[in-house]
N, C-alpha and C positions, 0 to 999 in steps of 0.2 A: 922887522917887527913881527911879533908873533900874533898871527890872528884869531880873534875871538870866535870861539864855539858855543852849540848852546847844549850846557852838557843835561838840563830839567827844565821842565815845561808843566804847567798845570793851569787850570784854569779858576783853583781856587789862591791868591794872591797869597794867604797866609801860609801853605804849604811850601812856594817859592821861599818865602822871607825865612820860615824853620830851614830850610837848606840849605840858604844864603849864608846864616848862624852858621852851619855846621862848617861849612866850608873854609869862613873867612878866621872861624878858632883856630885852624890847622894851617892859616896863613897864607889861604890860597884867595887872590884876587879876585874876587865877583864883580857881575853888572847885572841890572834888572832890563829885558826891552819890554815894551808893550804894555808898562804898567799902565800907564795914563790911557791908555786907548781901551782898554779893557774898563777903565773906572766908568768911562761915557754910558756904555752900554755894553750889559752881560751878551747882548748874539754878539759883536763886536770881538768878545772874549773866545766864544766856539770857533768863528768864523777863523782866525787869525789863529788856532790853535793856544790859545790864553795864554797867561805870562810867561818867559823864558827869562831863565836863569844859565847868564853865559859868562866863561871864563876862558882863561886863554890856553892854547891847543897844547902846551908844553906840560900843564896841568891835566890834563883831562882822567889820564889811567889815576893818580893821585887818589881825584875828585870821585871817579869812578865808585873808586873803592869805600870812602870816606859815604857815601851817599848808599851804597849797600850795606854799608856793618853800620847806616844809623838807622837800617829799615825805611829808607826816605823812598827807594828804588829796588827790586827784583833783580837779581842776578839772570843774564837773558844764558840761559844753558847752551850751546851751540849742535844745532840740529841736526842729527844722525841720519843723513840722505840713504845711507847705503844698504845694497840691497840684500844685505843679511837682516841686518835692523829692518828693514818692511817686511820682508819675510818672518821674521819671527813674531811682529806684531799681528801679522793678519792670522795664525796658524799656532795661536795659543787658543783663540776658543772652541779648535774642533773637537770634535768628541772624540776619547779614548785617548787622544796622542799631543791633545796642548798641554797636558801635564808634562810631557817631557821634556827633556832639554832640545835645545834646537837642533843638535846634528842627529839626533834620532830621530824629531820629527822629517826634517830632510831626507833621510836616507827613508823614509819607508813611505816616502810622497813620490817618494825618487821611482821606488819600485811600484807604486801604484802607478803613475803614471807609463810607464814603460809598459805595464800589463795591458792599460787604455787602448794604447799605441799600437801594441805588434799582436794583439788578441785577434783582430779583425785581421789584418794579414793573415795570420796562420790559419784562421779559418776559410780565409776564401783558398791559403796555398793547400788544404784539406781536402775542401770541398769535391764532392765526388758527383758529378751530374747524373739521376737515376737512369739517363737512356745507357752512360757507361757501366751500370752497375746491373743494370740487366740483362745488354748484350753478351751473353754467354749462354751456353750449350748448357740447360739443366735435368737431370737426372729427374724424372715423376718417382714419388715416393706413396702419394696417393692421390685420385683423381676422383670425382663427384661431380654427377650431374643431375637436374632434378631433386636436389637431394640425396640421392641413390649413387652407391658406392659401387664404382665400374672396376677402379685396381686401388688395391689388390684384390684379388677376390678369394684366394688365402694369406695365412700369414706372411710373412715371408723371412724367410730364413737366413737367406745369404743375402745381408744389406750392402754389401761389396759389389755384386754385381746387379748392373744398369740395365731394366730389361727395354723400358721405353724413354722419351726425351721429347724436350721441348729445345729448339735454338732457334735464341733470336740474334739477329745480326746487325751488325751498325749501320748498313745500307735500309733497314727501314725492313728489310724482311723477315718473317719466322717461317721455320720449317716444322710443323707439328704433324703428331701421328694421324695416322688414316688408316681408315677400312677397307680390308685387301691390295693396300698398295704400303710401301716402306715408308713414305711420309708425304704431307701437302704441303703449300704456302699460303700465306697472306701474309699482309703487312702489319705495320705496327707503330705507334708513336706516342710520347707520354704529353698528355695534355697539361693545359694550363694551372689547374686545378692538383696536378699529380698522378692523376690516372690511367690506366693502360689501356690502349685501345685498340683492339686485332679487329682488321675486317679486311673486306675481300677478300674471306678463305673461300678456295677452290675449293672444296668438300668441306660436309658437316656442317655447312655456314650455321644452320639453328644452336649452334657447339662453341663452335669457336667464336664467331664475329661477336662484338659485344665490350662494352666499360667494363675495366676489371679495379677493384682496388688492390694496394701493394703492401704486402709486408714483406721485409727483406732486412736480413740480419746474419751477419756471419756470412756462410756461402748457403744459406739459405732462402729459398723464396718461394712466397705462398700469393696469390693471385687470384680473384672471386668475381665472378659476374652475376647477375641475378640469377642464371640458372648452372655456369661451371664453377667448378673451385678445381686449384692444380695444389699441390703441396710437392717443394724440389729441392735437391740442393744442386749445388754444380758440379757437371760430370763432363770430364777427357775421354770419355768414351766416343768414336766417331759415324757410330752407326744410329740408325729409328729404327723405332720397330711399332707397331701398330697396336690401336685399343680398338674392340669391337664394341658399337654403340649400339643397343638395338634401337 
């Protein structure tokens, strides 16, 4: 025996009974439940989800049908889970590229996000630590102290050769010029802040020791304390040679 379904439901009676009509013209067996219990009292009707209109399961796709082409019922569309369909729903309203079609949007979400991704890697595989980038031997191109201009003290002519230097070393020490000897030391370390800071020089401390700020660009670098400024580039040269301070 084929068992009875409830293919419509409503909790206004009359809307049952027009679909009851519809059905039983095309010769399809109907049954009312719940009529009488719903006439007692309308909460009675919510509660119980109000009258059903059932027929038997052999019928159903039939009635289905019959009950959508009378406008009785909604055709239920069946729901596109997939995750092209969400992706293309969330990624129509951004700006410049929900205009496009989806594989376009895709592919340049594609490459935005990869840019996201591998930007910061490549910056930090870049990243060059300032103590690495100053650690080297620089050639003085011109030096000031007081304001007053110590080298050159003329022009100079042959920019090819290095006549004095600064080297600083990755042990934390610099070997800078001195008066009447080939070079001194003191140490060195780039503070928190970015700054360069030489002290305990063995000579000239009023000179050398002291905050420097840094500019450094190319094999170039310039270097300023309240009272020195160095301007350098870097040189393979492996000799010092001295600046007289008065």
């Amino acid at each position: 025996m084929d068992n009875l379904i409830t293919i419509y439901s409503s909790v206004q009676p009359q809307s049952i009974y027009l679909a009851k009509g519809k059905l039983e013209s095309e010769g399809i067996e109907c049954f009312i439940k719940d009529e009488f219990t719903t006439q007692v009292n309308n909460f009675y009707s919510n509660a119980i989800g109000g009258v059903k209109l059932q027929i038997y399961q052999k019928d159903k796709a039939f009635a289905m049908q019959l009950l959508i082409d009378g406008g009785l019922i909604e055709e239920s569309k069946p729901q596109d889970n997939s995750l092209l369909s969400k992706l293309n729903s969330s990624t129509t309203r951004l700006p410049f590229i929900g205009s496009m079609i989806i594989e376009k949007r895709l592919f340049i979400l594609s490459i935005a996000l990869l840019i996201l991704i591998f930007t910061p890697i490549l910056m930090v595989g870049l990243y060059v630590p300032m103590e690495e980038k100053i650690a080297h031997k620089w050639c003085i191109d011109r030096f000031e102290f007081d304001k007053q201009l110590h080298y050159p003290i003329h022009e100079r002519t042959d920019e090819s050769n290095c006549v004095y230097n600064i080297e600083f070393q990755d042990n934390g020490q610099v070997y800078l010029p001195h008066f009447e000897e080939y070079f001194g030391r003191a140490e060195w370390f780039i503070s928190k802040n970015g700054k360069l800071v030489i002290y305990n020089a063995d000579h000239m401390e009023n000179v050398y020791n002291g905050t420097y700020s840094i500019e450094i660009e190319d094999n170039q670098l310039a270097i300023e304390s309240e009272r020195t400024k160095f301007e350098t580039h870097i040189s393979d040269l492996k000799n010092n040679n001295i600046i007289y301070i008065p």
